[in-house]
C-alpha positions as CSV (number, residue, x, y, z in Angstrom):
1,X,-1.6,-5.8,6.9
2,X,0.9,-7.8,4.8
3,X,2.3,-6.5,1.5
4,X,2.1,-9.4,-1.1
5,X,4.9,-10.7,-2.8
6,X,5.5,-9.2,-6.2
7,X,3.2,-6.4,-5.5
8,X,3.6,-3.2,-6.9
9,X,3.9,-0.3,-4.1
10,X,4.0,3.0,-4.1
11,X,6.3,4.1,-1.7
12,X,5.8,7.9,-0.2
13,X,7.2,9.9,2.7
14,X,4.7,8.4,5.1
15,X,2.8,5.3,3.7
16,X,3.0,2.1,1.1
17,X,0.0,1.8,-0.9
18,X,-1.3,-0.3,-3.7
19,X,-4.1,-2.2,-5.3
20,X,-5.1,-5.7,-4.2
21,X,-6.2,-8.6,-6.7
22,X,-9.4,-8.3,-4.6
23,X,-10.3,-4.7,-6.2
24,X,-9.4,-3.3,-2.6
25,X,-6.7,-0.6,-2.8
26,X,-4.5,-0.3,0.8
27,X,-2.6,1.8,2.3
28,X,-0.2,1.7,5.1
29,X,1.3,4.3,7.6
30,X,4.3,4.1,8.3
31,X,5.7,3.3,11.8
32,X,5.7,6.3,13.5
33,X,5.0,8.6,10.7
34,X,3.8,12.3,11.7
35,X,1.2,12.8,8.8
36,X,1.2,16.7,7.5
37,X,-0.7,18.1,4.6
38,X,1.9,17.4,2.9
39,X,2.0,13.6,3.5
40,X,-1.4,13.3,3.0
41,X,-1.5,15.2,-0.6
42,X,1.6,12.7,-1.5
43,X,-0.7,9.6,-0.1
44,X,-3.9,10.6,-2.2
45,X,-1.9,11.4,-5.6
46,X,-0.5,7.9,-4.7
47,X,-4.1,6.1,-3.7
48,X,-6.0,7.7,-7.3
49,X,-2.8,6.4,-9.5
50,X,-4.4,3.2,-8.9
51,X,-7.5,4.2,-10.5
52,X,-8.1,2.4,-13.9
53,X,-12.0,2.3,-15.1
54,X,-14.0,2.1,-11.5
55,X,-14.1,4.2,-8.1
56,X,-12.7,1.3,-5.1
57,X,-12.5,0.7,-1.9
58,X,-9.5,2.0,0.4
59,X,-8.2,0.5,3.6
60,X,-6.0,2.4,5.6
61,X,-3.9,0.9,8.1
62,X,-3.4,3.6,10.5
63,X,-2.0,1.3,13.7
64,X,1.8,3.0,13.5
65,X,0.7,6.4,13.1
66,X,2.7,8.8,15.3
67,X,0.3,12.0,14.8
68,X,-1.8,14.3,11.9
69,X,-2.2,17.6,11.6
70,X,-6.2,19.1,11.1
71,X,-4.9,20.1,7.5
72,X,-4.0,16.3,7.3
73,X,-7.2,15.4,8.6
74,X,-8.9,18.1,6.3
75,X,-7.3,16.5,3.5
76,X,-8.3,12.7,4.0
77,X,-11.8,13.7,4.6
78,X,-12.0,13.6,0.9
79,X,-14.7,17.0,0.9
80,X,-13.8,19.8,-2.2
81,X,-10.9,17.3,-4.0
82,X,-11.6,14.8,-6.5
83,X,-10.7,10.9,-5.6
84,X,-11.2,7.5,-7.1
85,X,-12.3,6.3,-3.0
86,X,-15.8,5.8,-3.1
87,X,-15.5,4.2,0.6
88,X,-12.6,3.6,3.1
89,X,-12.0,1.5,6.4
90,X,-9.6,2.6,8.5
91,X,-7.4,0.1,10.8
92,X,-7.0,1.3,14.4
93,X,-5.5,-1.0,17.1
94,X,-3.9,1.6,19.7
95,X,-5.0,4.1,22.2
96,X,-3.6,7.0,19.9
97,X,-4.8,5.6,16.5
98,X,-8.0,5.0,18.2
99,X,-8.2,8.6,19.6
100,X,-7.0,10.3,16.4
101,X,-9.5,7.7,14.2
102,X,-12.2,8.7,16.3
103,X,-11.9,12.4,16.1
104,X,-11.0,12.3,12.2
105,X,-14.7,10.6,11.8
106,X,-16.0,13.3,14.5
107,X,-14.9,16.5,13.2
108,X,-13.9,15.8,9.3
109,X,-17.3,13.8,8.3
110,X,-15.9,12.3,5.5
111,X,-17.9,12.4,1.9
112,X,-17.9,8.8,1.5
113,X,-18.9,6.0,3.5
114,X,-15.8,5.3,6.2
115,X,-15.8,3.1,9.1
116,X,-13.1,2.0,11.9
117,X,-11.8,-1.2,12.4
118,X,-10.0,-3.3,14.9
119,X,-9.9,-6.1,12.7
120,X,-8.7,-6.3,9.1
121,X,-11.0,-9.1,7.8
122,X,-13.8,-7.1,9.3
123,X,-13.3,-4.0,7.5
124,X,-12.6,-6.1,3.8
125,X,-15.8,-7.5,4.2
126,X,-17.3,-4.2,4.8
127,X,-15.2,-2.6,2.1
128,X,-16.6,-5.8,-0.6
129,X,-19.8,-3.8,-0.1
130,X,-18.5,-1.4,-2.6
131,X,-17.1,-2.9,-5.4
């Protein structure tokens, strides 16, 4: 996932994230980030600054994550916090982002619709869904 030119991104401990001109906010992991609680609290304060009048979509591109903590995991799954994310697609591509993708969606049953991906125009097309 490519960062636009003369986008404006929110840079955190562990990810880049900001709003498309398609509606469709991203976020990206950094390479070989080890996502805590505490990353993951910084990420969501960074993904609902975006918010203006409407909920959006939210892809995550988790292909360079390292590892995440269950309280990470916890977190992301969006149940008892408020969030702007009324759906997110999450970008997988290795054997450990696959493996930690699949277990998130397993365990955490996120409150929104959330898919994985192996394929980025895939998961925007899904994501246009909710608009």
């Amino acid at each position: 996932m490519e960062i636009p030119v003369e986008t404006k991104v929110i840079e955190t401990t562990a990810f880049q994230t900001w709003m498309g001109n398609d509606g469709i906010a991203r976020t990206k992991v950094k390479p070989q980030s080890e996502i805590t609680v505490k990353e993951a609290k910084e990420n969501s304060d960074a993904v609902n600054s975006l918010h203006s009048e409407t909920n959006f979509p939210l892809l995550v591109d988790a292909r360079n994550i390292k590892s995440m903590t269950k309280d990470a995991r916890d977190h992301f799954s969006m149940n008892n916090r408020a969030s702007y994310v009324n759906a997110f697609a999450i970008l997988i591509d290795s054997p450990l982002s696959k493996i930690i993708g699949n277990f998130f969606m397993g365990l955490n049953k996120p409150r929104v619709p959330a898919r994985l991906f192996t394929e980025e125009e895939e998961a925007l097309l899904w994501l246009r869904g909710y608009l």
